[in-house]
LUMKOLKE-93525 format. One record per residue (C-alpha): residue in one letter; y, x, z. Coordinates in steps of 0.1 Angstrom, whole numbers, plus 2048, in hexadecimal, padded with zeros to 3 digits. Example, Ala and Ser with C-alpha at 12.3 -4.5 7.8 and 13.67 -1.06 7.14 Angstrom:
BEGIN
A7D387B84E
S7F5889847
//
This chain:
BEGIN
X71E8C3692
X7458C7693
X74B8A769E
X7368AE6B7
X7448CB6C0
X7638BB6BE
X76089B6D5
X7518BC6EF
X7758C96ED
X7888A96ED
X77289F70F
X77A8C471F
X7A18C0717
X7A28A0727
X7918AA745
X7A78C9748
X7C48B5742
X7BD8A075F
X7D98A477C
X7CB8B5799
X7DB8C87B5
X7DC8ED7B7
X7D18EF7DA
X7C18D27F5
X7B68D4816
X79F8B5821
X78E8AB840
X78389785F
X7A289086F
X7A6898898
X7B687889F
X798863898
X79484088F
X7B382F8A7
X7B880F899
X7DD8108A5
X7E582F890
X7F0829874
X7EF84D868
X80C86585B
X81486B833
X82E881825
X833885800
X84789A7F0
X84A8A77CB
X8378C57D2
X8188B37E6
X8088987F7
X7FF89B823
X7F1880831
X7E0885856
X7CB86B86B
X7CB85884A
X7AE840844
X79B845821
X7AA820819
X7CC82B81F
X7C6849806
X7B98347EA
X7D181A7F4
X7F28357EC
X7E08437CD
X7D88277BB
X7F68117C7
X7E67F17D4
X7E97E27F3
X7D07E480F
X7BD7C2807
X7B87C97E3
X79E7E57EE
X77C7D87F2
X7647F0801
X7507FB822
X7607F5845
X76181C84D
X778820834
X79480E84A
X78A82086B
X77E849864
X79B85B85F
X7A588284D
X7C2898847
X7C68A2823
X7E58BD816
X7E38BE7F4
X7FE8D67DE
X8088D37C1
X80F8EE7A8
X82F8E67A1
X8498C77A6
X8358A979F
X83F882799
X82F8677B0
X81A85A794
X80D87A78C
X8088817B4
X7EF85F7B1
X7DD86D798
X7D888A7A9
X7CC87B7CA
X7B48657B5
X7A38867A3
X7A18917CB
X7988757DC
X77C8767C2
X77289A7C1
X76E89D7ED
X7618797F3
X7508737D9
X7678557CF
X75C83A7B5
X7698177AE
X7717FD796
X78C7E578F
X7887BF794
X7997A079C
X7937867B7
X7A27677C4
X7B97707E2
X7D175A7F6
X7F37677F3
X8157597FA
X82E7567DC
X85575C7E1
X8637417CD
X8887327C7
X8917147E1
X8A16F27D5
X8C06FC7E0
X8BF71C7CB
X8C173E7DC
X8D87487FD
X8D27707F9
X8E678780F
X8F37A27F9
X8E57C4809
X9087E080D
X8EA7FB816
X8E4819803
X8C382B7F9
X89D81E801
X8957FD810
X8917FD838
X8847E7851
X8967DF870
X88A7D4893
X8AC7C48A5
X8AA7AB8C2
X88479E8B4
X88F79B895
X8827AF874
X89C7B885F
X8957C583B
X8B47D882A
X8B87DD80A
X89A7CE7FB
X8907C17D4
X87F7A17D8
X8667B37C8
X8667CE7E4
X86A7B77F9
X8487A77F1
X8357C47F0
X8447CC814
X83C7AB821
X8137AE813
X80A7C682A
X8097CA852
X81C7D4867
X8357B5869
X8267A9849
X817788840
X7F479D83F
X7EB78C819
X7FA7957FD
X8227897F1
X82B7827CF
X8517807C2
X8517627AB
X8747617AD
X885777793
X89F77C7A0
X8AD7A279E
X8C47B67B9
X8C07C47DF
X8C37B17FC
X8BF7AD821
X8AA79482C
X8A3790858
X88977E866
X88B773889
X86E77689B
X87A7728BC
X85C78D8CD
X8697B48D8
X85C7CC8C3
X83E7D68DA
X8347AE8D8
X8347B08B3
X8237CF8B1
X8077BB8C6
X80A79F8B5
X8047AE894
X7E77C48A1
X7D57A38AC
X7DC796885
X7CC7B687B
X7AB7B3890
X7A479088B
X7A9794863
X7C577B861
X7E577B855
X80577D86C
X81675B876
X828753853
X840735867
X86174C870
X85B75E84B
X85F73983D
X87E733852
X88B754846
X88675181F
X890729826
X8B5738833
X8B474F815
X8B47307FD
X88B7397F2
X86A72E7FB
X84773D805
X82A7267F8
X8077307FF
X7EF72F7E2
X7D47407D1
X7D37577B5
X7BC7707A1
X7C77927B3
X7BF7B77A8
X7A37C87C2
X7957EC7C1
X7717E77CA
X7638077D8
X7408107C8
X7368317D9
X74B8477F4
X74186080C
X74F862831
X746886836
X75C897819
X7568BA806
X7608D8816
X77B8EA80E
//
């Protein structure tokens, strides 16, 4: 009977000790689902805001994956909510995530599992003639540049770099892998030779279609940078979406 009573206690603890915020506003956003929004997110120690944001664009930020590891209905892409959540107090990322997760679970109902699937992806590897990096002299976060129809990506990890280059816009739209090891922050410009309102269009097309941007001036980029972008398929991470409601709890 105690160690009943105590496995009761140990359950409630852990459940208590789950992060959640103090206070959250959710619901359907005014925007409405505009495919060329992209939707605003601010986050700060003391909260998460995110308005016009899609439900795949929340779970995306909580759990840390890119958009094509999430597997789930269509709607999830296209109906759209603002959520203010507060925290209690000064809060770390990670523990921001968490709480998102316990939200996104308590107003939509929000259930899913962990698998992995076979995914194309490009993989950022060392050239024959060994690498040609540019050296970035910027400060602070990584940033992406549009000059004279060329992107330029300051101050980038390879790593970062990658991550940047999975997702659209003015990604390669399939996932990027940094096979290369090599550590350090650099600039890396890829000449695309469109005006910004051309690539904006071009990568909108990408998006509709469900195909991935035009990889050739990305391989002539790494190629000047002394590295390589081979196509190939690997065993990738998904979050497959079991249950999720569109209309979410009131507050």
């Amino acid at each position: 009977m105690r160690t009943l009573i105590g496995l009761i206690l140990l359950a409630s603890f852990a459940l208590s000790a789950q992060p959640a915020f103090d206070t959250a506003s959710v619901k359907p956003s005014a925007i409405g689902p505009k495919m060329e929004y992209a939707g605003r997110t601010d986050i700060t120690p003391g909260g998460v805001s995110m308005i016009g944001a899609t439900l795949r664009a929340c779970v995306k930020w909580a759990y840390g994956v890119r958009e094509d590891q999430i597997s789930g209905p269509a709607w999830l892409g296209s109906e759209r909510y603002d959520i203010i959540a507060k925290a209690a107090g000064p809060a770390p990322i990670p523990e921001l995530r968490l709480m998102m997760q316990a939200l996104l679970a308590d107003r939509f109902g929000l259930a899913l599992h962990r698998d992995t699937k076979d995914l194309p992806v490009f993989e950022i590897v060392v050239g024959p003639g060994g690498p040609k990096l540019t050296a970035s002299t910027e400060s602070g976060p990584g940033k992406l540049k549009v000059v004279d129809g060329a992107l330029v990506f300051q101050h980038y990890a390879l790593p970062e770099l990658a991550d940047r280059l999975s997702v659209a816009p003015f990604g390669l739209g399939r996932p990027v892998v940094d096979r290369t090891g090599i550590a350090g922050v650099y600039d890396v410009t890829v000449r695309i030779g469109e005006s910004i309102d051309e690539m904006k269009r071009s990568a909108e097309r990408a998006a509709l279609a469900n195909e991935p941007a035009d990889p050739s001036p990305y391989f002539a980029a790494f190629r000047e940078a002394g590295l390589k972008l081979e196509a190939k398929k690997e065993p990738v991470e998904v979050l497959v979406i079991d249950r999720a409601e569109k209309v979410p709890k009131a507050n």
